[in-house]
C-alpha positions, -999 to 999 in steps of 0.1 A, spaced: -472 -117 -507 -479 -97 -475 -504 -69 -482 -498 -46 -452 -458 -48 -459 -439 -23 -492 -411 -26 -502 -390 11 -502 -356 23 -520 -330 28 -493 -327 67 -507 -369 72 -506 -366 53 -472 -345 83 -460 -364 108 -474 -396 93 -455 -377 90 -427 -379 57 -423 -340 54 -424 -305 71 -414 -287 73 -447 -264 101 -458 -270 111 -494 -248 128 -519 -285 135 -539 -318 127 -522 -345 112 -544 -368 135 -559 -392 104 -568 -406 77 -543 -398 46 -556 -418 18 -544 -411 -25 -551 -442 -48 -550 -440 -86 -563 -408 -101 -547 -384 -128 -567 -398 -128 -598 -411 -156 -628 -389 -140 -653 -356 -147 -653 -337 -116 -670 -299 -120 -672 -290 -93 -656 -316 -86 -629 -315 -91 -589 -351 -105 -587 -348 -124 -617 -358 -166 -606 -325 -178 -610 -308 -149 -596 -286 -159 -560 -289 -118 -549 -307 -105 -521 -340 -106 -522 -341 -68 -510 -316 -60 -540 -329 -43 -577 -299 -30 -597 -274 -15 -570 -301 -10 -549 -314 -20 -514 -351 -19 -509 -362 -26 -473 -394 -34 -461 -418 -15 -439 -458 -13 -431 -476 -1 -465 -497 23 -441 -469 42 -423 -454 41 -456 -482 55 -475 -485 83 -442 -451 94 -444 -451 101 -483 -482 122 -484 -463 144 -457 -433 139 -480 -456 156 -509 -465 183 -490 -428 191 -479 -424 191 -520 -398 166 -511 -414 143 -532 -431 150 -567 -437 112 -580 -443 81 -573 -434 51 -590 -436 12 -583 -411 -13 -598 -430 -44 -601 -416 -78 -602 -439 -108 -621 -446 -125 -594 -479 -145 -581 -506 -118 -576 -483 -92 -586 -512 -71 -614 -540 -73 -590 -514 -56 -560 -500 -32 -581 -537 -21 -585 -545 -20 -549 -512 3 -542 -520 23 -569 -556 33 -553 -537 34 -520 -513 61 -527 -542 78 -550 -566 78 -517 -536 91 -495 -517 114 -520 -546 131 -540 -531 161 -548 -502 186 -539 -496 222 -540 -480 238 -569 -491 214 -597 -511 219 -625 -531 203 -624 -528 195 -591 -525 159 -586 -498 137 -578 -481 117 -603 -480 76 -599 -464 53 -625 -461 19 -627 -429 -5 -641 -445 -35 -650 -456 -58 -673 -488 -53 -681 -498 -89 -702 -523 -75 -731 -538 -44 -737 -569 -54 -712 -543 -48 -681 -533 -13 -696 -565 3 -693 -569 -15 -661 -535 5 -647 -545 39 -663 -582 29 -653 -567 29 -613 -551 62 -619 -515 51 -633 -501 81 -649 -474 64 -673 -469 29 -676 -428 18 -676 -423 -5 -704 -391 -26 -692 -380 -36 -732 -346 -32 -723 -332 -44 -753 -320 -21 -784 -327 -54 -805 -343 -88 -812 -308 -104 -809 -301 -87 -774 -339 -95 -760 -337 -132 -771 -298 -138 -754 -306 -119 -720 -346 -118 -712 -360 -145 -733 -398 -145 -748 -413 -130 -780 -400 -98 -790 -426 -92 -814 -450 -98 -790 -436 -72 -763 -429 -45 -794 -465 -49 -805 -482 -43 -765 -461 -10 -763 -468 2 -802 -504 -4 -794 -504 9 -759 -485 46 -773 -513 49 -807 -543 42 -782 -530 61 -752 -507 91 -763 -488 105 -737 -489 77 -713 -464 57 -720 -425 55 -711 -400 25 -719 -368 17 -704 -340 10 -724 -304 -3 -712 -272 8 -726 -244 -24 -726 -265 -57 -728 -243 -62 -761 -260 -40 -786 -241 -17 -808 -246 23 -808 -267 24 -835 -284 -3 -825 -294 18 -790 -297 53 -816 -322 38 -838 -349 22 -807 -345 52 -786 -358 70 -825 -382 48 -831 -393 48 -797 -397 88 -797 -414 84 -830 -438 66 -811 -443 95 -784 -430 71 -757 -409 86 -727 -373 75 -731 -359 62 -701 -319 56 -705 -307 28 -679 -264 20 -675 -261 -21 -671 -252 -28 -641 -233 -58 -627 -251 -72 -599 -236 -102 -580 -256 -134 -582 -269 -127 -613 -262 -142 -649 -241 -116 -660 -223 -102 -630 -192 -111 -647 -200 -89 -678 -181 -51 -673 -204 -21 -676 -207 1 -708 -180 23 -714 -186 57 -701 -178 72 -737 -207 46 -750 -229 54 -725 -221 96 -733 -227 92 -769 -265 72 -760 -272 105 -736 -265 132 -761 -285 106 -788 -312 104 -765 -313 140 -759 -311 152 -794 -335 128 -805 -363 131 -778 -360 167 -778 -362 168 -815 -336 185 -817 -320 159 -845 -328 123 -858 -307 93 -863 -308 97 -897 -282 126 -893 -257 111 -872 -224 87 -885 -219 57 -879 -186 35 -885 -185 5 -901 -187 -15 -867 -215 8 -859 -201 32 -835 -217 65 -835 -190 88 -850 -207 125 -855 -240 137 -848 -234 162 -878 -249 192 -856 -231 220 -853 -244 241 -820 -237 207 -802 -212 226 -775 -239 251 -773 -264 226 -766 -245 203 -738 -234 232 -722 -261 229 -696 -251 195 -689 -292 180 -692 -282 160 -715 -260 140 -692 -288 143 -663 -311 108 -657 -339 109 -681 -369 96 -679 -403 107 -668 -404 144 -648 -390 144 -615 -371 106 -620 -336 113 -606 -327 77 -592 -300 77 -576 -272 63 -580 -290 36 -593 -265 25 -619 -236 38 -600 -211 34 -574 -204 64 -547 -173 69 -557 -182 66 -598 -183 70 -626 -217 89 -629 -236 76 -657 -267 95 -650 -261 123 -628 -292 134 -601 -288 167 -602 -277 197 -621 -237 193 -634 -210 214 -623 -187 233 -654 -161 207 -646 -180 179 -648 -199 190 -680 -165 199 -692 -158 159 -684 -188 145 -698 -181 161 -732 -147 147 -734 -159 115 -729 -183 117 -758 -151 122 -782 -133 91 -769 -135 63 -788 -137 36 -759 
């Protein structure tokens, strides 16, 4: 594992200037991969071990390599610009991968301590990883992690078992402890079409809230050379239904208790009548996450369809995205 060498998204790679890309929506996060081809082997992951994608490939993704220093350089300046308003690494389990995640962490602390306009005013860094027992959290927040990105990814134990493998009890009880001993600090991804139903996904993204965890709301992605690039996306009218879930929820706005299900679990109402009202702004249908995580087109292609849009929605496509929640497929 080279120390001097970082991995960058192609999109923060442009906004560094480290590369010539043309962007519909720039990121408003610098996203950051350290580990390399990984020891798990998640079924629907690039890095995964038995995965036959490029090695510079995480979800739709290309993350190049360049020199951690000019790296590091070019985001402080990025900071200042207010280009940038986050950092967050996406680490892979790989040999040596807690104790660099550490040493980037103090890296970026050293050369991004602060920027203007915050308050307070420091710069935010988070860590995706997988921390290994509670000693390794307080080592992260310890180095100056701001949230820690729980990759569960799974709405269930049958889900988590079939397509990442390993205890699910054991990776439930890290983040339950992890949120009751460090409020606030916490965020967990969560990914929409691995084979769960709705209120599968509607009930962990509640009791996930009810944890004070950050929701993160991921689209599955089909990546070639992985185990299930053969397996279709979610259907945009699931994936709508999960946003407006998430948003009411984590907004507390509404619980899961209120909404309908049908009989093969498909969320049929939300039973909340300023809903228009509320969508009208089209947040809901925006990528959530921690502040300032945008990502992308992360889950999507150019051309679409947008599951998470980067930036503010026009009337039309708010308009869209409603319709889509009414459809049944």
């Amino acid at each position: 594992m080279a120390l001097s060498r970082v991995n960058a998204s192609i999109g923060t790679a442009a906004v560094l200037g480290l590369a010539d890309v043309v962007m519909d929506a720039a990121p408003t996060t610098a996203y950051l991969m350290l580990g390399g081809r990984c020891v798990m082997d998640c079924a629907f992951c690039a890095q995964a071990r038995s995965s036959r994608a490029s090695a510079l490939k995480l979800s739709r993704v290309t993350w190049p390599e360049f020199d951690q220093a000019q790296t590091l350089a070019l985001l402080a300046q990025a900071v200042e610009r207010g280009d940038i308003r986050r950092c967050c690494l996406q680490v892979t389990v790989a040999d040596g991968y807690f104790q660099r995640t550490l040493q980037v962490i103090r890296a970026v602390r050293e050369t991004c301590p602060r920027y203007a306009g915050a308050s307070p005013p420091r710069f935010p860094v988070d860590a995706a990883i997988l921390p290994k027992d509670m000693a390794q959290v307080e080592e992260l927040l310890a180095a100056g992690v701001d949230h820690i990105g729980f990759g569960l990814d799974a709405a269930c134990e049958r889900v988590f078992q079939r397509i990442k493998g390993g205890s699910w009890a054991r990776s439930l009880a890290l983040i339950e402890e992890a949120a009751q001993r460090f409020p606030d600090r916490g965020a967990v991804h969560l990914i929409v079409g691995l084979g769960e139903t709705e209120r599968e996904m509607a009930e962990m993204i509640q009791r996930m809230h009810d944890l004070g965890l950050i929701v993160g709301l991921f689209a599955f992605t089909p990546v070639r050379g992985t185990r299930m690039e053969n397996v279709p996306p979610p259907s945009i009218s699931t994936y709508r239904r999960m946003q407006v879930a998430q948003y009411l929820i984590t907004n507390s706005l509404a619980c899961v208790g209120d909404f309908t299900f049908s009989p093969a679990s498909q969320l049929l109402s939300f039973n909340f009548p300023r809903l228009p009202e509320i969508l009208a702004d089209g947040v809901a249908f925006q990528t959530s996450g921690c502040p300032d995580c945008n990502r992308p087109f992360y889950n999507e292609r150019p051309g679409g369809p947008m599951y998470n849009y980067p930036k503010p929605l026009t009337s039309q496509q708010v308009e869209a995205a409603i319709e889509d929640v009414k459809r049944e497929t």
